[in-house]
N, C-alpha and C positions, 0 to 999 in steps of 0.2 A: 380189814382196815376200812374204817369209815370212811366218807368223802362228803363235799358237798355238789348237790346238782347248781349249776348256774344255768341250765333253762327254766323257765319261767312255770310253775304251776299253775295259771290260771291265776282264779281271784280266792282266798283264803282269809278267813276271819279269826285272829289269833287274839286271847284273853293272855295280858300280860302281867295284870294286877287284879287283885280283892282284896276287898278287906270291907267290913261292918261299923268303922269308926270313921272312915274319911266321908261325912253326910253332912247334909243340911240341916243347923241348928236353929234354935230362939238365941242361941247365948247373946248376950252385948255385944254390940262389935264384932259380931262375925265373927270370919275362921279364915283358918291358912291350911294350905297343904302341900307341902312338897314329896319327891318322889321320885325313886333312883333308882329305875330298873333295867338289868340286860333285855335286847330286844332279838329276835332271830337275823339271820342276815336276811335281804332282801330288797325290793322297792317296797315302798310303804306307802301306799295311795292316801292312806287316810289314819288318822288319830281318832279314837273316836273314845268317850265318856260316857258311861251309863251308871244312871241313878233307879235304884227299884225299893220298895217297901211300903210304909204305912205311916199316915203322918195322922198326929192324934187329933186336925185341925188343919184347915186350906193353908196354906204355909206361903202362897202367896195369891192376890187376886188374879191372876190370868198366868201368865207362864212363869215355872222353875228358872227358868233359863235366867227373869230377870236380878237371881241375886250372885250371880257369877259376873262379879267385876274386873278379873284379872287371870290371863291365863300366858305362864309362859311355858315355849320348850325346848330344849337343848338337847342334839345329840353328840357325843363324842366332845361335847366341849366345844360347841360350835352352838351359838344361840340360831333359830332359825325363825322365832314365832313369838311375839311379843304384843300382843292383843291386852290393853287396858279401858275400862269403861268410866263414863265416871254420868251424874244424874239417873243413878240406879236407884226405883222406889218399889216397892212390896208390890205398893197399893196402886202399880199401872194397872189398867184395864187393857193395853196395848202390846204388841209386839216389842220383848226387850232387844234394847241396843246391840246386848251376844248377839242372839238369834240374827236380827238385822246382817250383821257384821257378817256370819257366819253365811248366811243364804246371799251379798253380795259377791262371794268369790269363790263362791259353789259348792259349799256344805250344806247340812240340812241340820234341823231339832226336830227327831219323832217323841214326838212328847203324847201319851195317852188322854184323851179329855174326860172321858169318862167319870172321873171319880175327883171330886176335890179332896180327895186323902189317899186314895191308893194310886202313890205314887210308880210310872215308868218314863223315864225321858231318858234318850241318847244324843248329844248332840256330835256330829261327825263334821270334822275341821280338814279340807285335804290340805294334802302337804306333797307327795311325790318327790320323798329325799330316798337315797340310796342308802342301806343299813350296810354296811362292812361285817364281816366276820367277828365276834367278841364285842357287841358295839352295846352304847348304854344309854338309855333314853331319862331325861329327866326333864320333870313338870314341876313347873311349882302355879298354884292356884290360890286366889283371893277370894273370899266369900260375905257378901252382906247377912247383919241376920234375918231369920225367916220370921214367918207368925207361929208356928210348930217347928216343932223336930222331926225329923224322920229316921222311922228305925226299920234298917235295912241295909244294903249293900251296895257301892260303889265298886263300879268296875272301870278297868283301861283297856281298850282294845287298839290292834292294828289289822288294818284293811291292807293287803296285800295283792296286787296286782300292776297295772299300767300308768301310769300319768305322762302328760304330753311335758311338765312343766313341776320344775320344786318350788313352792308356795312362800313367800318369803314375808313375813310383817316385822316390817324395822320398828325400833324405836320412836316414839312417838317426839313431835317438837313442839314444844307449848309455849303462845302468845296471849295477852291481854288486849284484846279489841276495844277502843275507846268508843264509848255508845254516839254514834250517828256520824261517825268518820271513817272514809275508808284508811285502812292499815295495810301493807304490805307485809306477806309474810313469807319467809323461804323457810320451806320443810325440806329439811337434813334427808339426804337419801341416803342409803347404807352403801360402801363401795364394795360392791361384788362380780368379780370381771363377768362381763356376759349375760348378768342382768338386765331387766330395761323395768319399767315404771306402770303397772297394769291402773295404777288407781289410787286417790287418797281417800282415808277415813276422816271426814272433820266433826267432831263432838264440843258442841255447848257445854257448859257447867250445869246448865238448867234445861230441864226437859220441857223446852218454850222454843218452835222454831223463831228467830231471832236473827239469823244474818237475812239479810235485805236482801245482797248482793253477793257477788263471786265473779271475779275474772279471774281462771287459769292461764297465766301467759303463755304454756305453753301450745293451749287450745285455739287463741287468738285474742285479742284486742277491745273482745265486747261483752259487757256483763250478762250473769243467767243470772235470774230472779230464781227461788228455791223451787217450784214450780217447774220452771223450765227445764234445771237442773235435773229433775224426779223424770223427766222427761226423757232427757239423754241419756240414762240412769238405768231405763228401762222399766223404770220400781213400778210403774203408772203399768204397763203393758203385762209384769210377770206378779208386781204385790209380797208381799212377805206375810206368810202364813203362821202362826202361832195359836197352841191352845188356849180357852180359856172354858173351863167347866161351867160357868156362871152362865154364857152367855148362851153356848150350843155341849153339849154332852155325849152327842157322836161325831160331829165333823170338826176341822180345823176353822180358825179364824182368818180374815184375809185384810190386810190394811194397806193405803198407800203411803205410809212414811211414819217414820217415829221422831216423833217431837225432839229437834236438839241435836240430830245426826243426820249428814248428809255423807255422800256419797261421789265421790268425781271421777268418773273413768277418765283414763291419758291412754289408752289406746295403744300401750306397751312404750311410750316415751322413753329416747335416752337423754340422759343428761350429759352435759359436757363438763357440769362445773360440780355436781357433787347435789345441786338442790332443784328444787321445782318453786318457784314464785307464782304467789299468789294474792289476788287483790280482796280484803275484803270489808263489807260494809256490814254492822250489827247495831242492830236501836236493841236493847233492853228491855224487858218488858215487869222488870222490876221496881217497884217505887225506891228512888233515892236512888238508887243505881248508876252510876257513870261507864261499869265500861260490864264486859262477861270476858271470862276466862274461857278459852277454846284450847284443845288437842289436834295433832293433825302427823294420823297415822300412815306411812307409805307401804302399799303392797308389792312385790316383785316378782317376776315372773323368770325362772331361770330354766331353761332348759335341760332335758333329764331323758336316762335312756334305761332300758330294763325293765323286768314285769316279775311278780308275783315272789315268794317266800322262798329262801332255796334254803331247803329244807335237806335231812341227811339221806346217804343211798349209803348200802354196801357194796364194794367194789372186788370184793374178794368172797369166793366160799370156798365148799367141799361137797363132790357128791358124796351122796351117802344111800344106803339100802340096805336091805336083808342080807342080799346075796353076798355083798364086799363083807357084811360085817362078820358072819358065818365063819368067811374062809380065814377073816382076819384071826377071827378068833380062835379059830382052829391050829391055823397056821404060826401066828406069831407066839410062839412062848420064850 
C-alpha cells in the first residue's frame, strides 16, 4: 500500500508541463495560453516558466520577459495570482515591467544574454501555497507579438520547499487620473481572513514616468515625489537587473526604475475597510492629453506552514531471499 510522506523533502524541482507549441510568436496580436495541469501535493515555493530554443531573429530589443503582458494562476479553483501589464513595447531597451514586477516581491528572470537568437529565460514567480492531495494547477497567459518566432519548448515548473508567506496578487483596480490634479484613488483589496497588505503595483498606460506625486494614507500625510518613492522602494539600493544582448553579452543589465511603474511598500498593512487610499497627482507628457489611464495592483502576504513535495513511500513489504523461496518451493505444493 502506497502512502504519502507529509515530512518535508528539502527543496525539489518538478517539471509539470512541455510542450513545443506554447512559444513566442511574430503572429498579430499576440497569443494566449491556458493550461490545466495536476500538481504533486506539497508546498510550492515557487511557479517558475522556462522558455528555450532558436529565434530566427532578436525577437525583442533587450529582454523576453518584456512581451508577457498577462499571467494568471488558480489552484483548486481558487484564483491566487493575477499580475497584468499594460505599456508593453518590443522595442524597450529597458528592464520589462514582468521582470520589474517579479524581482519587487522576490522572484527573479534568469534570462541568458549571450545570444540575441538562442533563446534561454526562466522567470520564477514565489507563491508558498499548500498543494493538497489530487490538486490542479492552472495558468492562463497573455502574450504581445515578438520581432521572430521561437522554435523550441516551453516548460512549467514547481519549486518545492519552504516559504514564510502565500504570495497573493489581487485583482487589479483601475482609475483615469486627470492631467495636473491630484485624484483620490481606493484600490480594492481582496478579503482573505489573515492577510495583510505587503505592497501596491501602480502602472501608467505609457511608458513615461508621469505621476508627480503619491500620498499613501496609510503611510502618512505627506507626498513622495517618484524619486523618493524609488527610495523607499529600495529599487535605488538593490536596481533590477535584466538581459540585454545589444548592450553587454556576458553580464546582466542593471537599472533604477522602468518608465510608467512604481512600486509602494505598506509594510504588511491591514485594512479595516476592505481598501487602501491613495492620493495622486499625474501631468501627462503626451500632446493633447488631458488625463493617463493607471492600474493599481495589491500584493498580500498570508502566512503558510510546510516544506517541500510529499512525494510517495511504501508502507508495506515482504522479505524475500533464496533461502525462504527454496524451502517455499519445495515445500508448498
Amino acid at each position: 500500500m502506497a502512502g504519502y510522506a507529509n515530512n518535508g523533502n528539502g527543496v525539489r524541482y518538478t517539471m509539470i508541463y512541455q510542450d513545443a507549441t506554447s512559444v513566442f510568436t511574430d503572429n498579430a496580436g499576440g497569443g494566449s495560453f491556458n493550461l490545466s495541469n495536476p500538481v504533486p501535493a506539497g508546498l510550492i515555493e515557487q511557479v517558475g516558466f522556462r522558455w528555450s530554443g532558436t529565434a530566427g531573429a532578436e525577437m525583442t530589443e533587450a529582454s523576453l520577459a518584456e512581451a508577457i503582458t498577462g499571467l494568471r494562476f488558480t489552484l483548486n479553483g481558487d484564483q491566487l495570482f493575477n499580475l497584468q501589464t499594460q505599456g508593453n513595447a518590443i522595442t524597450s531597451q529597458n528592464c520589462s515591467r514582468l521582470g520589474a514586477m517579479v524581482q519587487d516581491i522576490g522572484g527573479s528572470v534568469a534570462e541568458n544574454p549571450a545570444s540575441a537568437t538562442a533563446i534561454d529565460m526562466t522567470v520564477w514567480i514565489p507563491l508558498g501555497v499548500n498543494a493538497p492531495v489530487n490538486s490542479r494547477f492552472e495558468l492562463a497567459m497573455d502574450l504581445i507579438a515578438c520581432a521572430s518566432t521561437l522554435t523550441g519548448n516551453f516548460e512549467v515548473w514547481c519549486k518545492y520547499g519552504k516559504s514564510t508567506n502565500l504570495t497573493i496578487i489581487g485583482n487589479q483596480t483601475s482609475q483615469t487620473i486627470a492631467d495636473g490634479s491630484q485624484t483620490m484613488v481606493s484600490v480594492k483589496i481582496p478579503t482573505v481572513k489573515g492577510a495583510t497588505v505587503a505592497g501596491i503595483m501602480i502602472q501608467g498606460a505609457r511608458a513615461s514616468d508621469n505621476m508627480t506625486a503619491i500620498i499613501p494614507k496609510v503611510l502618512g500625510d505627506f507626498a513622495f515625489s517618484p524619486t523618493y518613492l524609488k527610495g523607499v522602494a529600495g529599487i535605488y539600493a538593490q536596481q533590477y537587473y535584466y538581459a540585454d544582448n545589444d548592450a553587454d553579452a556576458t553580464a546582466q543589465q542593471f537599472s533604477d526604475g522602468v518608465d510608467g511603474y512604481y512600486f509602494v511598500p505598506l509594510y504588511n498593512a491591514v485594512t479595516s475597510d476592505g481598501s487602501i487610499v491613495l492620493l495622486i497627482t499625474s501631468t501627462t507628457d503626451e500632446a493633447g492629453a488631458t488625463s493617463e489611464f493607471y492600474t493599481f495592483t495589491p500584493v498580500l502576504n498570508l502566512p503558510t506552514s510546510g516544506s517541500g513535495e510529499r512525494t510517495p513511500k511504501q508502507s508495506a513489504s515482504v522479505a524475500t531471499g533464496s533461502k525462504g523461496a527454496i524451502l517455499s518451493r519445495a515445500e508448498d505444493l
